[in-house]
TIGUMAR-18466 format. One line per field, with one value per atom (N, C-alpha, C): residue number from 1; residue in one letter; y, z, x. Coordinates in steps of 0.2 Angstrom, whole numbers. Example, Ala and Ser with C-alpha at 12.3 -4.5 7.8 and 13.67 -1.06 7.14 Angstrom:
residues 2
num	(1|1|1|2|2|2)
residuo	(a|a|a|s|s|s)
yy	(-28|-22|-16|-11|-5|0)
zz	(39|39|39|35|36|39)
xx	(66|62|66|64|68|64)
This chain:
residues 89
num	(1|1|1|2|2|2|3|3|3|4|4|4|5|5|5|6|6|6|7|7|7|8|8|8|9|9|9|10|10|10|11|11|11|12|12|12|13|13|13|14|14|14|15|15|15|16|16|16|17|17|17|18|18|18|19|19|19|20|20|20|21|21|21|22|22|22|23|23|23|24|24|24|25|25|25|26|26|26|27|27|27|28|28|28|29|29|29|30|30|30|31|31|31|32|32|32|33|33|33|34|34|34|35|35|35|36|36|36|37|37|37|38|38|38|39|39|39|40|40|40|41|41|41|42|42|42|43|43|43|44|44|44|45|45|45|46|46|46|47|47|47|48|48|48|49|49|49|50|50|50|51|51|51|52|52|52|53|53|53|54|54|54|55|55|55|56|56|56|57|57|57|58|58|58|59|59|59|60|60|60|61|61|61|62|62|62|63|63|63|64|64|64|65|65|65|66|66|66|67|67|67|68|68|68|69|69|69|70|70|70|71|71|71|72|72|72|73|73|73|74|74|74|75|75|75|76|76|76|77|77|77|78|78|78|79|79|79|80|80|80|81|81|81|82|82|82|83|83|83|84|84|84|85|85|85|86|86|86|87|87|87|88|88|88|89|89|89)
residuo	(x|x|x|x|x|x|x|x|x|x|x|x|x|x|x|x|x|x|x|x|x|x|x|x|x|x|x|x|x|x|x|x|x|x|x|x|x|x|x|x|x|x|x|x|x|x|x|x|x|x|x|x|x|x|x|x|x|x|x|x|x|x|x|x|x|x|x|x|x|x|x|x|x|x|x|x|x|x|x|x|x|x|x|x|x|x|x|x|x|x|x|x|x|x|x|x|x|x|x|x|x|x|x|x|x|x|x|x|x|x|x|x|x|x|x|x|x|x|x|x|x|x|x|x|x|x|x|x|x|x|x|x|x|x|x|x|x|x|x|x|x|x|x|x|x|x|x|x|x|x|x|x|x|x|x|x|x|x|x|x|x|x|x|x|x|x|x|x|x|x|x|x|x|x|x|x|x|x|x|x|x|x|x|x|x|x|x|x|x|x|x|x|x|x|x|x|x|x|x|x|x|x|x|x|x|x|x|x|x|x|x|x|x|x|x|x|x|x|x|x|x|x|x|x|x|x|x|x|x|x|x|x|x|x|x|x|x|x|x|x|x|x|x|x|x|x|x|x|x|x|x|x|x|x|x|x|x|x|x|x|x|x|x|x|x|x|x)
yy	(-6|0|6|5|12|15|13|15|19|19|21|30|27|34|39|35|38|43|37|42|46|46|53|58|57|62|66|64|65|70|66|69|76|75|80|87|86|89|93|89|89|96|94|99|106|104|112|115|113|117|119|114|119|123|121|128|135|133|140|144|138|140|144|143|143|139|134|127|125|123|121|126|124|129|125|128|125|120|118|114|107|108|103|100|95|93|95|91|91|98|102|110|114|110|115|110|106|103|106|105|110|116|121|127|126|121|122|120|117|114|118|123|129|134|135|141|138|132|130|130|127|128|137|140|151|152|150|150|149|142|141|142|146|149|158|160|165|163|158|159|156|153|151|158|162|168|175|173|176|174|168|166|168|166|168|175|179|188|189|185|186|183|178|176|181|184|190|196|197|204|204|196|195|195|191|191|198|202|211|212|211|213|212|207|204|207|208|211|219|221|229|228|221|221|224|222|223|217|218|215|209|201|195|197|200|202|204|211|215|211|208|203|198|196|191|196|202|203|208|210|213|209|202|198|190|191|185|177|179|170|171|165|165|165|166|168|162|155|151|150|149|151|155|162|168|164|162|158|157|149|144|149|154|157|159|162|167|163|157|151|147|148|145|150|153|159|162)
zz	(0|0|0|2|1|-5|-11|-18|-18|-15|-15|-12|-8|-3|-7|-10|-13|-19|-23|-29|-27|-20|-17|-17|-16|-11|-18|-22|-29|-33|-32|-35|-31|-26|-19|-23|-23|-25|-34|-36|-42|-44|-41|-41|-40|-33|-28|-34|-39|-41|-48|-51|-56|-54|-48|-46|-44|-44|-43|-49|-53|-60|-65|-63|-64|-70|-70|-74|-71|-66|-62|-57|-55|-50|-44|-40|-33|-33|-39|-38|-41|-44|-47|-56|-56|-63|-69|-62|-63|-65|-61|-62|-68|-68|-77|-80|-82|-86|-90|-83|-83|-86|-82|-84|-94|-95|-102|-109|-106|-108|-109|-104|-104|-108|-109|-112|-119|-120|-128|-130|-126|-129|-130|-126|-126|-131|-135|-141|-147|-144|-152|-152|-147|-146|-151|-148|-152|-159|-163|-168|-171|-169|-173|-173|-167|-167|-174|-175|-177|-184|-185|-190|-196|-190|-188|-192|-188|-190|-197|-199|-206|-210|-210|-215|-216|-211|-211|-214|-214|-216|-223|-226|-232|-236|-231|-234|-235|-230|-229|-236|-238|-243|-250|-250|-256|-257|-253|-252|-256|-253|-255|-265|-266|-273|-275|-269|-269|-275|-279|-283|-279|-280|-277|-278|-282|-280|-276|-274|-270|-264|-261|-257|-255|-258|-256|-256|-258|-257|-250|-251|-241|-237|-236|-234|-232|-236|-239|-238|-239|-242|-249|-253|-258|-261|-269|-272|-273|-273|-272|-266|-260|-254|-253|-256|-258|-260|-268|-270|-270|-261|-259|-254|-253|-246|-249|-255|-257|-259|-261|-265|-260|-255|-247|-244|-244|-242|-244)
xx	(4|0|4|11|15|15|15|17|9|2|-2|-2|1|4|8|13|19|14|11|7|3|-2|-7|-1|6|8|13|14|14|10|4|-2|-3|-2|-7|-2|5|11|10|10|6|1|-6|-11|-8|-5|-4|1|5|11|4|0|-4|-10|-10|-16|-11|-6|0|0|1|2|-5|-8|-15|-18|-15|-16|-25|-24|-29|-33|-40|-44|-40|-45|-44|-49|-55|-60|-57|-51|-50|-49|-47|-48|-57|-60|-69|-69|-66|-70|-68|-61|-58|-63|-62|-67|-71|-79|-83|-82|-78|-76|-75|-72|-69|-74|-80|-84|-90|-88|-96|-94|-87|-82|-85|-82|-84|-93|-97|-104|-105|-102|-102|-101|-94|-92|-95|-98|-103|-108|-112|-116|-119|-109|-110|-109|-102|-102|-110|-114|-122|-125|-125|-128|-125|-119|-114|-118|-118|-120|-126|-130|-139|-141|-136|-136|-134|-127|-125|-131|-134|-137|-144|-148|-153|-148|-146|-140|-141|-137|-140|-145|-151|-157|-160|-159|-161|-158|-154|-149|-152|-155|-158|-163|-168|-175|-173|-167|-167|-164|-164|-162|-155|-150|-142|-139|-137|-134|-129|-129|-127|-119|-115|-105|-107|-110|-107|-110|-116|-118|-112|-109|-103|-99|-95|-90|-90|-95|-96|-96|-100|-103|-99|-92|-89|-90|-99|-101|-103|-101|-102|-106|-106|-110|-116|-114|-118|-122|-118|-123|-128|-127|-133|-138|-136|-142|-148|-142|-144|-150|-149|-152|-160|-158|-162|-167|-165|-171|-173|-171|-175|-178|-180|-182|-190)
């Protein structure tokens, strides 16, 4: 059971030098996790939103009967994407 001892006391040592570092919380491996996990769903949250907005931008764009270049070249989705939008729409 000593080699058990040895690795907690390792580990314990471990932790405490990356929570210095600012590697780790003080909550632990679990906690970055978490933490890294909610960061990413934030992210793709905005870029969908990000997203969401470009494609209304364009659609507005098309309604005011903006020529499909200048649509893509302000816009930089392509000219087929446009299209694709315009004919879903």
């Amino acid at each position: 059971m000593r080699g058990n001892t040895d690795i907690m006391k390792i580990w314990g040592a471990t932790e405490k030098l990356l929570i210095e570092e600012g590697i780790l919380t003080e909550g632990g491996i679990m906690e970055n996790v978490r933490e890294s996990i909610k960061e990413e769903g934030r992210q793709e949250g905005m870029q969908k939103g990000r997203q969401e907005r470009d494609k209304e931008i364009v659609l507005n764009m098309l309604k005011e009967k903006v020529e499909i270049a200048f649509i893509s070249k302000i816009t930089g989705f392509s000219k087929e994407e446009i299209e694709k939008l315009k004919k879903n729409s």
